[in-house]
mmJSON file of the N, C-alpha and C atoms, coordinates in Angstrom:
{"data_MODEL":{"atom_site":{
"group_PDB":["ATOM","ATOM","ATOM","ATOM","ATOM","ATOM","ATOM","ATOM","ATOM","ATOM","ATOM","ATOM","ATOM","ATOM","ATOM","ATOM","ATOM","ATOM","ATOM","ATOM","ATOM","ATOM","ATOM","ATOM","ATOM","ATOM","ATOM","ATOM","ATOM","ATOM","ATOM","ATOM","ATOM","ATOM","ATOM","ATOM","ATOM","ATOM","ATOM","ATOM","ATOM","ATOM","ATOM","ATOM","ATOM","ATOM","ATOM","ATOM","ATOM","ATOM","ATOM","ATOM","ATOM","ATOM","ATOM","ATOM","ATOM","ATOM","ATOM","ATOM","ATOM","ATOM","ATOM","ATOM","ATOM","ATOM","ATOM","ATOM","ATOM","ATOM","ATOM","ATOM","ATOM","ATOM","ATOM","ATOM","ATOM","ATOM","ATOM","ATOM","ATOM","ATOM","ATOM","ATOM","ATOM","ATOM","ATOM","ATOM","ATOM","ATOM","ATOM","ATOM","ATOM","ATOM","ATOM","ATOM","ATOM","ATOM","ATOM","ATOM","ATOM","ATOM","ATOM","ATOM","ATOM","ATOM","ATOM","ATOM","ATOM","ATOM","ATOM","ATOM","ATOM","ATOM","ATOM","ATOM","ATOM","ATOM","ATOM","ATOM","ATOM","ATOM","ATOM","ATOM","ATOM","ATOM","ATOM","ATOM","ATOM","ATOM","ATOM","ATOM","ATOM","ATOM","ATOM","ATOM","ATOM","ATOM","ATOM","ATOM","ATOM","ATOM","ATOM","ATOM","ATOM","ATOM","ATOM","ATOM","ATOM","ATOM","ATOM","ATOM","ATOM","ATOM","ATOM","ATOM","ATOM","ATOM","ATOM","ATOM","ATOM","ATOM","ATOM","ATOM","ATOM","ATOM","ATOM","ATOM","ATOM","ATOM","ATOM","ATOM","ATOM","ATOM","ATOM","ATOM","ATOM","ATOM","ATOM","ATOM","ATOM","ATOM","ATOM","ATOM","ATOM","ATOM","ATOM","ATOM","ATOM","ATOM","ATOM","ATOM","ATOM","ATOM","ATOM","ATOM","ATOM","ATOM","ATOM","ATOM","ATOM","ATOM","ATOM","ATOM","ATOM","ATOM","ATOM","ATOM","ATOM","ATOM","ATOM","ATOM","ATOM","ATOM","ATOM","ATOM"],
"id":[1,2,3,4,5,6,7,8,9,10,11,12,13,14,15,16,17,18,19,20,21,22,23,24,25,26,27,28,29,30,31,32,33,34,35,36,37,38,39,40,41,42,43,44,45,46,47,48,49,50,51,52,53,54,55,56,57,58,59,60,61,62,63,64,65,66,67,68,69,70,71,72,73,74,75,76,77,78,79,80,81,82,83,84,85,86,87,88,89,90,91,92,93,94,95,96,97,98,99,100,101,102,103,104,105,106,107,108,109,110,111,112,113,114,115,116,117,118,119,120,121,122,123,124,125,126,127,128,129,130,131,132,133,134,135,136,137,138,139,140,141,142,143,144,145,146,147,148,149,150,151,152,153,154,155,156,157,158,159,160,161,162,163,164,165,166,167,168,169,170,171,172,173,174,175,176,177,178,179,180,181,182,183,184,185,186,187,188,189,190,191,192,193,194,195,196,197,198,199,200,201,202,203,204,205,206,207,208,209,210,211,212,213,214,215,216],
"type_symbol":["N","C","C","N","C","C","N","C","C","N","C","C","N","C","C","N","C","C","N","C","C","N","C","C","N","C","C","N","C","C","N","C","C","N","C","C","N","C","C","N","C","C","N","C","C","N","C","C","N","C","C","N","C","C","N","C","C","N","C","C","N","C","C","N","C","C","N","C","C","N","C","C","N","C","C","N","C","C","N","C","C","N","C","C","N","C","C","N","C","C","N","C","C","N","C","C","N","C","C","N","C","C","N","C","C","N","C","C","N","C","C","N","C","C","N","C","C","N","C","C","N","C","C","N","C","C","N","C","C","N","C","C","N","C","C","N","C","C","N","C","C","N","C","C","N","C","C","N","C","C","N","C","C","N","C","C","N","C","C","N","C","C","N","C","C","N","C","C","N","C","C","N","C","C","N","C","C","N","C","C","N","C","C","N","C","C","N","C","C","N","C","C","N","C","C","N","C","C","N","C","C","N","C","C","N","C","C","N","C","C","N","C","C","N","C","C"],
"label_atom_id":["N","CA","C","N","CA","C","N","CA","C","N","CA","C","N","CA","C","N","CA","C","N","CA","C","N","CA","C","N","CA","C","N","CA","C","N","CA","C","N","CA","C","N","CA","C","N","CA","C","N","CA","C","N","CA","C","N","CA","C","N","CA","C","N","CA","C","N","CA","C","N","CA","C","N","CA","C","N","CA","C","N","CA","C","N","CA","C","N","CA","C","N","CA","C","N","CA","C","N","CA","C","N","CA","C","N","CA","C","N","CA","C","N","CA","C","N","CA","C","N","CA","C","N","CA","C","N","CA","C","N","CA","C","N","CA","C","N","CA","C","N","CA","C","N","CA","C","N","CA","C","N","CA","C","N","CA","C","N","CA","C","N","CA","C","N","CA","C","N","CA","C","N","CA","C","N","CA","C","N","CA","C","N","CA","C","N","CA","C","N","CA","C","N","CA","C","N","CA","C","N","CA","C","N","CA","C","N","CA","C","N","CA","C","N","CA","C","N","CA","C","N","CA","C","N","CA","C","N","CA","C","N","CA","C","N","CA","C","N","CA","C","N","CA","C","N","CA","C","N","CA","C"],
"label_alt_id":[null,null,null,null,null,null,null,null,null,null,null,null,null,null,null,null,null,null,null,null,null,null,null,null,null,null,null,null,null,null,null,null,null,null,null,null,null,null,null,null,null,null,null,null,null,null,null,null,null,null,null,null,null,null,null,null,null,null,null,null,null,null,null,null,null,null,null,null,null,null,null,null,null,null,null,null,null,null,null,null,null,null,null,null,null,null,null,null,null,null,null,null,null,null,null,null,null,null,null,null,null,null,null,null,null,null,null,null,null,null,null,null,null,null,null,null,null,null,null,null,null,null,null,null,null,null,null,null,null,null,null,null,null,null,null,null,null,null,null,null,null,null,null,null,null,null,null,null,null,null,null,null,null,null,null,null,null,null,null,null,null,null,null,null,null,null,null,null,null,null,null,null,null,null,null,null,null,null,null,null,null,null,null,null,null,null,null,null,null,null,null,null,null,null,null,null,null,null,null,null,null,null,null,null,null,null,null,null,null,null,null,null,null,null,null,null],
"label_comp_id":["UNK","UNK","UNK","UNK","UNK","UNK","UNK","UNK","UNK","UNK","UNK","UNK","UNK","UNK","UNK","UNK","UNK","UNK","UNK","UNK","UNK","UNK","UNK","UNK","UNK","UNK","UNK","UNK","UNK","UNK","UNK","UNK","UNK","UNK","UNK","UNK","UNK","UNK","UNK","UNK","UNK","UNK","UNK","UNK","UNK","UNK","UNK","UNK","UNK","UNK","UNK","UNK","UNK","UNK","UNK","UNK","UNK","UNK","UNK","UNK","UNK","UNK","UNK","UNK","UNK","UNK","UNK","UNK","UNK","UNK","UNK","UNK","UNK","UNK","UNK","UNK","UNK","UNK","UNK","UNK","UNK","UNK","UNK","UNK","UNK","UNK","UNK","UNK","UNK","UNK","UNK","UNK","UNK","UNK","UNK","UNK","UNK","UNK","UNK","UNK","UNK","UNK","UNK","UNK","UNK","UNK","UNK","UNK","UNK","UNK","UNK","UNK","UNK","UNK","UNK","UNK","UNK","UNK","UNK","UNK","UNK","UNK","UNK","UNK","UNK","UNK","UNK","UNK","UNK","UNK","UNK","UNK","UNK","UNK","UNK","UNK","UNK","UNK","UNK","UNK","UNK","UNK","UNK","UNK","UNK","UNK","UNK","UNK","UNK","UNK","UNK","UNK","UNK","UNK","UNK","UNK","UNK","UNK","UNK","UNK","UNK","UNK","UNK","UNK","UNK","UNK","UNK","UNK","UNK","UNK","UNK","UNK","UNK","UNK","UNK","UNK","UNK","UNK","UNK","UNK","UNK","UNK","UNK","UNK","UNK","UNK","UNK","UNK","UNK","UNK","UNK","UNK","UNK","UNK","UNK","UNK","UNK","UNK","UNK","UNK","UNK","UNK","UNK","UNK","UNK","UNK","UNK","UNK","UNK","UNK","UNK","UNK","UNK","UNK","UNK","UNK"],
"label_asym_id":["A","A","A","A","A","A","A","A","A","A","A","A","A","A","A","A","A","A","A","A","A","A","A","A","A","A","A","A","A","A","A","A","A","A","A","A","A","A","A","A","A","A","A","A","A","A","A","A","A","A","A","A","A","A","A","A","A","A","A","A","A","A","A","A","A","A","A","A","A","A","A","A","A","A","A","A","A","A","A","A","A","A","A","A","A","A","A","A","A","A","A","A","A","A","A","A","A","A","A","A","A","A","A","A","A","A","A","A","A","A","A","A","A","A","A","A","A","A","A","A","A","A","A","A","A","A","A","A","A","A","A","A","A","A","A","A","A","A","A","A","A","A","A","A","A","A","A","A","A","A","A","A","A","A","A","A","A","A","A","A","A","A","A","A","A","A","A","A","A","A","A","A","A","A","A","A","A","A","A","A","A","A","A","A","A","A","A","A","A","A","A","A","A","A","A","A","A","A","A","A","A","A","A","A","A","A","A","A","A","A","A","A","A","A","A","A"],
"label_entity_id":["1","1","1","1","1","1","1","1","1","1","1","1","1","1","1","1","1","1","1","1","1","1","1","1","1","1","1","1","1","1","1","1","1","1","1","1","1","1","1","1","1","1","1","1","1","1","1","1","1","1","1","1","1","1","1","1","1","1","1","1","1","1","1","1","1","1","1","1","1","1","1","1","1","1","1","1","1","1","1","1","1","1","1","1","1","1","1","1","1","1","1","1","1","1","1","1","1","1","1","1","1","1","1","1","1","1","1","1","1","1","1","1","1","1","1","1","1","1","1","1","1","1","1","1","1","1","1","1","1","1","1","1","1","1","1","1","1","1","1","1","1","1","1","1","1","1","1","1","1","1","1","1","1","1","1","1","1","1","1","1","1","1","1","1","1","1","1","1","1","1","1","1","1","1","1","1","1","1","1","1","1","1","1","1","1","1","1","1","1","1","1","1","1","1","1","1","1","1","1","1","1","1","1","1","1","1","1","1","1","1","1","1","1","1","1","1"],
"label_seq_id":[1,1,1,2,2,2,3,3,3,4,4,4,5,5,5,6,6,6,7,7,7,8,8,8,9,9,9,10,10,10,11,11,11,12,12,12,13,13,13,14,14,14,15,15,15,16,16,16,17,17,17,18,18,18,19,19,19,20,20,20,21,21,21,22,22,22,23,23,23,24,24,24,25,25,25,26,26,26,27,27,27,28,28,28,29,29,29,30,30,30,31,31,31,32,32,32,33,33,33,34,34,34,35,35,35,36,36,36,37,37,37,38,38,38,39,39,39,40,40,40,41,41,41,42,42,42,43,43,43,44,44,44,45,45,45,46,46,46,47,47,47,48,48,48,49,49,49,50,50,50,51,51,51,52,52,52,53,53,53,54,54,54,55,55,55,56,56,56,57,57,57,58,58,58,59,59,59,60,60,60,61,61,61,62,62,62,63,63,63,64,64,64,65,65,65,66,66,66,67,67,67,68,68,68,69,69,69,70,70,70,71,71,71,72,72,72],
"pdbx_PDB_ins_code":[null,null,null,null,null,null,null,null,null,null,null,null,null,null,null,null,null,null,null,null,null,null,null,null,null,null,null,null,null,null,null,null,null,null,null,null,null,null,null,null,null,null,null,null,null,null,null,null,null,null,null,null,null,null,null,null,null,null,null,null,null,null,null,null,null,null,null,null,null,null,null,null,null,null,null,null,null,null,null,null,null,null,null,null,null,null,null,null,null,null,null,null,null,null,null,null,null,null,null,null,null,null,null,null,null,null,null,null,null,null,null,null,null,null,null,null,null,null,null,null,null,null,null,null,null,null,null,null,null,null,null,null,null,null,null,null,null,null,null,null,null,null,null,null,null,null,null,null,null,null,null,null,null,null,null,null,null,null,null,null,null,null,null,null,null,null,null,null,null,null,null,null,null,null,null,null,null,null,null,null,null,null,null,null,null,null,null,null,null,null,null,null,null,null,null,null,null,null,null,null,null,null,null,null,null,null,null,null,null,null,null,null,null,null,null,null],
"Cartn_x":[-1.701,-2.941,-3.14,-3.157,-3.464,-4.655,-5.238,-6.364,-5.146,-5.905,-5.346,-4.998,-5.635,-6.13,-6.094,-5.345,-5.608,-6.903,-7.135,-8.064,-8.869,-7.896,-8.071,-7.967,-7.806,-8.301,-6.791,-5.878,-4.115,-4.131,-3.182,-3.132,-1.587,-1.636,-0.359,0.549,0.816,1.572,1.983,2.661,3.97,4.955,5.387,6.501,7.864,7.826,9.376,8.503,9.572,9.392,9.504,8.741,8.747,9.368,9.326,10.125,11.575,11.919,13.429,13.45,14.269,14.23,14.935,14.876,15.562,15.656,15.18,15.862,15.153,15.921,15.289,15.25,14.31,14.071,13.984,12.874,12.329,11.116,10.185,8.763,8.958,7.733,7.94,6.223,5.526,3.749,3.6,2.33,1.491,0.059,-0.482,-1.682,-2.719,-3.429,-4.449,-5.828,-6.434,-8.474,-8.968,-8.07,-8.832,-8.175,-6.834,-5.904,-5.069,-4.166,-2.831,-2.208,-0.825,0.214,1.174,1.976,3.331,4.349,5.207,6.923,7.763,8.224,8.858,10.392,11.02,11.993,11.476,10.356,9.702,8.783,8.388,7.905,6.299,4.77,4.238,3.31,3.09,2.22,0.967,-0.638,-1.394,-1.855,-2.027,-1.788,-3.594,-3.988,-5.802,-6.218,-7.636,-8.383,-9.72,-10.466,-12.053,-12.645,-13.568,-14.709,-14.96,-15.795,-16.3,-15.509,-14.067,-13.149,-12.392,-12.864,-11.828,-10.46,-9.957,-8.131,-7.989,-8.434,-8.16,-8.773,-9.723,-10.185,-9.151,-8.736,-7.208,-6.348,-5.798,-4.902,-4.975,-6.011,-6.402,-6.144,-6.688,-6.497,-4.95,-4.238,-2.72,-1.975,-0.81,-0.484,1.18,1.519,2.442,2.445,2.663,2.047,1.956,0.488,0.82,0.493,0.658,0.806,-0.101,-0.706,-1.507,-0.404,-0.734,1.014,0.452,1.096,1.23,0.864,-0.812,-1.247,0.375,-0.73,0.776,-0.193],
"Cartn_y":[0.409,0.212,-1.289,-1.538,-3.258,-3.133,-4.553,-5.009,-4.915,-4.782,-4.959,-6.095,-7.005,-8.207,-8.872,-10.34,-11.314,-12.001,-13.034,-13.55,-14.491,-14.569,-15.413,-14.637,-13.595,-12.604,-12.24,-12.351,-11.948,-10.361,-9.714,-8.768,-8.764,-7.753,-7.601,-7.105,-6.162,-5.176,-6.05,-6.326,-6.69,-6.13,-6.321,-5.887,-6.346,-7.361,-7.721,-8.183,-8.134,-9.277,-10.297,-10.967,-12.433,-13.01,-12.249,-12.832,-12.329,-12.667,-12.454,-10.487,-10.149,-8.378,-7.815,-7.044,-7.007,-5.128,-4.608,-3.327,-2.82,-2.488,-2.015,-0.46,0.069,1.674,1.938,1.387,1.836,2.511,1.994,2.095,3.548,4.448,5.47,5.449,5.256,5.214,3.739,3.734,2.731,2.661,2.214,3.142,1.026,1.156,0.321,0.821,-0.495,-0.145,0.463,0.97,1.373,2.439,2.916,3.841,4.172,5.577,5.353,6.084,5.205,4.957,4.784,6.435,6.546,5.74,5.27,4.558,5.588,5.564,6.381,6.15,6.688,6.264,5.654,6.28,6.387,4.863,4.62,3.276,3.57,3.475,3.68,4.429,5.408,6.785,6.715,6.694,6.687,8.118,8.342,9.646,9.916,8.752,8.635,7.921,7.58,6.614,6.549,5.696,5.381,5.784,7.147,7.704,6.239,6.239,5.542,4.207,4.42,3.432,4.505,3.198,4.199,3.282,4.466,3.747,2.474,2.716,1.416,0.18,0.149,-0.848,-1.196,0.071,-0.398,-0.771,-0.14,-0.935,-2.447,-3.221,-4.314,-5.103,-4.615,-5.574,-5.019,-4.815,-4.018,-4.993,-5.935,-6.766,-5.714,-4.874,-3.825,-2.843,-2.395,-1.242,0.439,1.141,2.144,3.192,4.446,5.579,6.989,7.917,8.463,9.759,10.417,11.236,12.37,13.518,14.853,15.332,16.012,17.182,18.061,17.978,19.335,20.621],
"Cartn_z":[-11.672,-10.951,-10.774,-9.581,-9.199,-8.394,-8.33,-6.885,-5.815,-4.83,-3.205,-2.807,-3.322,-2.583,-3.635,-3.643,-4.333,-4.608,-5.423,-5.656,-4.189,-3.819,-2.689,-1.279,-1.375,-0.469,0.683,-0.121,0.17,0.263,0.752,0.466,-0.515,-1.593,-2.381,-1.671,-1.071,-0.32,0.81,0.794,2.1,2.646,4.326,4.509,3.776,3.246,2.45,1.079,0.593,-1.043,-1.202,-1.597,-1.37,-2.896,-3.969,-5.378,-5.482,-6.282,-6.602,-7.211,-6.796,-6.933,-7.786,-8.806,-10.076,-10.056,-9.121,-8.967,-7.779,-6.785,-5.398,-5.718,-4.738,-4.485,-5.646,-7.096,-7.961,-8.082,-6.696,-6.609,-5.94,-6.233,-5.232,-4.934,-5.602,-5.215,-5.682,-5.33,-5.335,-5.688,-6.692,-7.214,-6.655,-5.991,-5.79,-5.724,-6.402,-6.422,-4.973,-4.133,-3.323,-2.25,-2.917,-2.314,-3.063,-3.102,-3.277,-2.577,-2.259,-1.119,-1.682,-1.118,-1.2,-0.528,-1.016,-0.522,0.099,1.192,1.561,2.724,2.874,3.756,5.104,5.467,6.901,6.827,5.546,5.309,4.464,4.264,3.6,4.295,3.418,3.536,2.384,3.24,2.043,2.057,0.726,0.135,0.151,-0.444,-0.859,-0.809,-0.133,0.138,-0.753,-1.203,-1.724,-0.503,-1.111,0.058,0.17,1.89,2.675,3.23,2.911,3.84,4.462,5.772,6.975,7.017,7.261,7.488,8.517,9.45,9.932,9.29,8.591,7.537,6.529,5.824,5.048,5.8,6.299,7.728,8.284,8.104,8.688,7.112,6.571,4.843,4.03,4.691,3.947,4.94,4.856,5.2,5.653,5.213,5.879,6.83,7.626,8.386,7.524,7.631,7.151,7.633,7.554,8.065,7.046,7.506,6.899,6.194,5.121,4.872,5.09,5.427,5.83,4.928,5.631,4.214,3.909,2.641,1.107,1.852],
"occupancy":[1.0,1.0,1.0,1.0,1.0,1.0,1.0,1.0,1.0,1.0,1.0,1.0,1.0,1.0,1.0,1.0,1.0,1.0,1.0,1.0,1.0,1.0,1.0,1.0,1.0,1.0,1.0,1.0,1.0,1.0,1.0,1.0,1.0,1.0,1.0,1.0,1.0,1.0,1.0,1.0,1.0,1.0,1.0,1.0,1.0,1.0,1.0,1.0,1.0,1.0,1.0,1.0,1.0,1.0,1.0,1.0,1.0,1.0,1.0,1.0,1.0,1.0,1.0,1.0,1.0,1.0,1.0,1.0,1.0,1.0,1.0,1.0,1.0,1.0,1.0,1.0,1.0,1.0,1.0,1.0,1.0,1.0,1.0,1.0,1.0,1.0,1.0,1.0,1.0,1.0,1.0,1.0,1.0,1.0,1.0,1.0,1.0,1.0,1.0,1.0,1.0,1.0,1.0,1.0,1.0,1.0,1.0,1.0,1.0,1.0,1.0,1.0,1.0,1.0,1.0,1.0,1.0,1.0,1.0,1.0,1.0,1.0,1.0,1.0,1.0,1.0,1.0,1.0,1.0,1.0,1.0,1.0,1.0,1.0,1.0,1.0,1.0,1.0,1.0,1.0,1.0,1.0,1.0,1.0,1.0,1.0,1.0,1.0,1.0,1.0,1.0,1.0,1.0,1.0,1.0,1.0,1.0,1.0,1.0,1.0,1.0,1.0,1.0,1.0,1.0,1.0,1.0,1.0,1.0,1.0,1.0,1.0,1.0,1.0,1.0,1.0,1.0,1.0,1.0,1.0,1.0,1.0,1.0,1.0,1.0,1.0,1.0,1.0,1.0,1.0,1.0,1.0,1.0,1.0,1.0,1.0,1.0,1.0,1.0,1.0,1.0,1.0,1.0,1.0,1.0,1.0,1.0,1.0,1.0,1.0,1.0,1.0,1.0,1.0,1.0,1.0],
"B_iso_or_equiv":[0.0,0.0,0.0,0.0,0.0,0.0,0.0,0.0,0.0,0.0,0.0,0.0,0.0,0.0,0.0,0.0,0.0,0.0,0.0,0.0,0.0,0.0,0.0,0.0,0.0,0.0,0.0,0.0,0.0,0.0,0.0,0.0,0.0,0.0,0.0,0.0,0.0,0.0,0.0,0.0,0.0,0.0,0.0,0.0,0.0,0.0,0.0,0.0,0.0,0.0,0.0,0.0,0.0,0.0,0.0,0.0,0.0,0.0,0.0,0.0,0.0,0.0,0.0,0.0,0.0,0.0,0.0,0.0,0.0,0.0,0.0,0.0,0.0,0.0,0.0,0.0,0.0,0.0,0.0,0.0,0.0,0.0,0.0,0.0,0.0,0.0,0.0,0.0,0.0,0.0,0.0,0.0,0.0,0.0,0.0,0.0,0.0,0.0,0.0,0.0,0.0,0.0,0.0,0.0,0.0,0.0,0.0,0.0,0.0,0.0,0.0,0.0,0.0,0.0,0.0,0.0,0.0,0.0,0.0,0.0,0.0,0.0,0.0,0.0,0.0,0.0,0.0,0.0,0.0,0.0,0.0,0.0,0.0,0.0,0.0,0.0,0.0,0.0,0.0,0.0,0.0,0.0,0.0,0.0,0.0,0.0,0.0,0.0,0.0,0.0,0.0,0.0,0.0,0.0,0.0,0.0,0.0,0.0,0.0,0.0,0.0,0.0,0.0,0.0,0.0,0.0,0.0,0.0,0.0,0.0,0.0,0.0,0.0,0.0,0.0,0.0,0.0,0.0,0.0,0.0,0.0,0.0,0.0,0.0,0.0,0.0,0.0,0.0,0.0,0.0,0.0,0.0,0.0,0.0,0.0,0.0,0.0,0.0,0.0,0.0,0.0,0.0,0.0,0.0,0.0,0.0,0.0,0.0,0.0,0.0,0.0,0.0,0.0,0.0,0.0,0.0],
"pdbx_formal_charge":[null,null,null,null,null,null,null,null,null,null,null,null,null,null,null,null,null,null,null,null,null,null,null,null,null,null,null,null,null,null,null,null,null,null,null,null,null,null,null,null,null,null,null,null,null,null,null,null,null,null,null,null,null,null,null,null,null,null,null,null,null,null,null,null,null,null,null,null,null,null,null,null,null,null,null,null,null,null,null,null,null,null,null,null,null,null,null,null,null,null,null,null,null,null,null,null,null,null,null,null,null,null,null,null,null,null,null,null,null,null,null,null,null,null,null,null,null,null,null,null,null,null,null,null,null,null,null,null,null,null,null,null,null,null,null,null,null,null,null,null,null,null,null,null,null,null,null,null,null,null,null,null,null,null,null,null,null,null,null,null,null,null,null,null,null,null,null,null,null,null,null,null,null,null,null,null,null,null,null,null,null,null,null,null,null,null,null,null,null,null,null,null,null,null,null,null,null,null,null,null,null,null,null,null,null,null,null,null,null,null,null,null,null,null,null,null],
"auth_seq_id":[1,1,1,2,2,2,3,3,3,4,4,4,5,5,5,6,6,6,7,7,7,8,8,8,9,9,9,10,10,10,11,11,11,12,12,12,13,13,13,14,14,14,15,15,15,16,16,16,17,17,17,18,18,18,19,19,19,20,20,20,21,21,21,22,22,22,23,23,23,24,24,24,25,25,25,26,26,26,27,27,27,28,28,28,29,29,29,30,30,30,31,31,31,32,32,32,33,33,33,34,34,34,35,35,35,36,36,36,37,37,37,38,38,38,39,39,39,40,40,40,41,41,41,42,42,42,43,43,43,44,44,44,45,45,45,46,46,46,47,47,47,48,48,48,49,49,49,50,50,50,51,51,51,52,52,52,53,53,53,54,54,54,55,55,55,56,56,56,57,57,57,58,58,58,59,59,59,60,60,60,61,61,61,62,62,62,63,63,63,64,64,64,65,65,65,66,66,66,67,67,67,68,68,68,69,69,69,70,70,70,71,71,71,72,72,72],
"auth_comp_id":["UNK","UNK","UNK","UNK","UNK","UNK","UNK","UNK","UNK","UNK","UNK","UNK","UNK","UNK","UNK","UNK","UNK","UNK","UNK","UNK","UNK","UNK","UNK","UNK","UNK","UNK","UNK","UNK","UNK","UNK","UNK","UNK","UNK","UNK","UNK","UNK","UNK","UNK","UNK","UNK","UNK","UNK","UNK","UNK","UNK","UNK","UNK","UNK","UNK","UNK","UNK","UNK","UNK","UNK","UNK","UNK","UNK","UNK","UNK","UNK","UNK","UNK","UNK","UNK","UNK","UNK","UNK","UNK","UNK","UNK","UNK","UNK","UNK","UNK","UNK","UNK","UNK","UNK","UNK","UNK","UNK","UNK","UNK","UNK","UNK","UNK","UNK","UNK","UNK","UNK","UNK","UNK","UNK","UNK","UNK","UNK","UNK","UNK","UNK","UNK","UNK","UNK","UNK","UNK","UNK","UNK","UNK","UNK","UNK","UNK","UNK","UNK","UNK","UNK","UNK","UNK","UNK","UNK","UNK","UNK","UNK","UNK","UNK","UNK","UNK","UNK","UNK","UNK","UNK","UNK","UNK","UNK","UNK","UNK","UNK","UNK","UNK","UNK","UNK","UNK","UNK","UNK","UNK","UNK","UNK","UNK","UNK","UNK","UNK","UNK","UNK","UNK","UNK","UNK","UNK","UNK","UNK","UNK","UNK","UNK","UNK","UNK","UNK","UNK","UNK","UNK","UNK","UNK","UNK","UNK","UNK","UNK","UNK","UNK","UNK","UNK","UNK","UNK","UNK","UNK","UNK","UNK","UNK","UNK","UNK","UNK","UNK","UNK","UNK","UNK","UNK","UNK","UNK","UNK","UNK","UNK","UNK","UNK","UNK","UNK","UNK","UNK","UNK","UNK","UNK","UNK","UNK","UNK","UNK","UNK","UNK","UNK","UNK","UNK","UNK","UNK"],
"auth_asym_id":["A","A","A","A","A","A","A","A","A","A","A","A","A","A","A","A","A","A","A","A","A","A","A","A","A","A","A","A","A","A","A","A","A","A","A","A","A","A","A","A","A","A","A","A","A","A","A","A","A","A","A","A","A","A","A","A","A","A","A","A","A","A","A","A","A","A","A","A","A","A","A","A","A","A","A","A","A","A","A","A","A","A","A","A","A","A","A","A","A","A","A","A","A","A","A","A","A","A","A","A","A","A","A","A","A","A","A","A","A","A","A","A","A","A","A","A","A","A","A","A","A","A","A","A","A","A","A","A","A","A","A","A","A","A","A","A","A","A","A","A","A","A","A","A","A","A","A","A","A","A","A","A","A","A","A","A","A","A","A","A","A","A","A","A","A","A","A","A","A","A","A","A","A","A","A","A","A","A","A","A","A","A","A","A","A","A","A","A","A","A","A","A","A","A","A","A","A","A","A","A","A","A","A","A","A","A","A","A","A","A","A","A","A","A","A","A"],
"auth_atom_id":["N","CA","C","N","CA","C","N","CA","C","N","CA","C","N","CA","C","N","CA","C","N","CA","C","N","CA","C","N","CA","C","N","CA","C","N","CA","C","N","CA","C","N","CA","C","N","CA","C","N","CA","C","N","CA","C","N","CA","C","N","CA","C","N","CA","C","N","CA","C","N","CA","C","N","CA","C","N","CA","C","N","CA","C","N","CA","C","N","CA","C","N","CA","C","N","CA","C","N","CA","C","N","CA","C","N","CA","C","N","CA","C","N","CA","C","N","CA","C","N","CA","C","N","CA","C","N","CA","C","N","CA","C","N","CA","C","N","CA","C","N","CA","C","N","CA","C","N","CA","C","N","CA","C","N","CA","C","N","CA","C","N","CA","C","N","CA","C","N","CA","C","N","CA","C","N","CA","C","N","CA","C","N","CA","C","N","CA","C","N","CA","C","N","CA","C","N","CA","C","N","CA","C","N","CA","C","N","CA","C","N","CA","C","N","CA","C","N","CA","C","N","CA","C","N","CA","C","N","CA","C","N","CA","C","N","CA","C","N","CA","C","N","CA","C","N","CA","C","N","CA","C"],
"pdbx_PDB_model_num":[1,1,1,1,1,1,1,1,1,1,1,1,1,1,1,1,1,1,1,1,1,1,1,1,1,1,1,1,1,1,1,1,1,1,1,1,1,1,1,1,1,1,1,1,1,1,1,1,1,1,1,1,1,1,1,1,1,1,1,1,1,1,1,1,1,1,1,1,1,1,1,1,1,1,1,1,1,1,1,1,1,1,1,1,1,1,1,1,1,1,1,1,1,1,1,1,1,1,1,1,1,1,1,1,1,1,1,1,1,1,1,1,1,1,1,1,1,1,1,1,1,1,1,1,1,1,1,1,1,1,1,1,1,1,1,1,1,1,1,1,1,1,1,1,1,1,1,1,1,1,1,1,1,1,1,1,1,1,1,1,1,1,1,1,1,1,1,1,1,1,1,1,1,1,1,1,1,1,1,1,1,1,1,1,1,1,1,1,1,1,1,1,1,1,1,1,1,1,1,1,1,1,1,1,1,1,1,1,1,1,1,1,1,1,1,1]
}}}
């Protein structure tokens, strides 16, 4: 479980990695204060949102592109 957003108002989630990578295709979710968003081949799928944010609001503060995932 992480913030979204840095202190300084970054978003964590990027399209690439910006540090040195010590095991790829480990992550499979993503648990943030205000979603969680699956990893996926297709690229990121949010699974759950905090009632009263709309996706395109996450979308605008998520610095990756993301995609809503296919009801189970």
């Amino acid at each position: 479980m992480m913030d979204h957003l840095t202190k300084s108002g970054e978003c964590k989630i990027t399209p690439k990695c910006t540090y040195p990578v010590t095991a790829l295709g480990c992550v499979n979710r993503i648990y943030i204060n205000c979603a969680v968003i699956d990893v996926t081949p297709d690229g990121l799928a949010v699974v759950e949102m905090v009632d009263g944010l709309p996706f395109d609001e996450l979308q605008r503060l998520t610095g990756a592109p993301l995609r809503r995932a296919a009801a189970a």
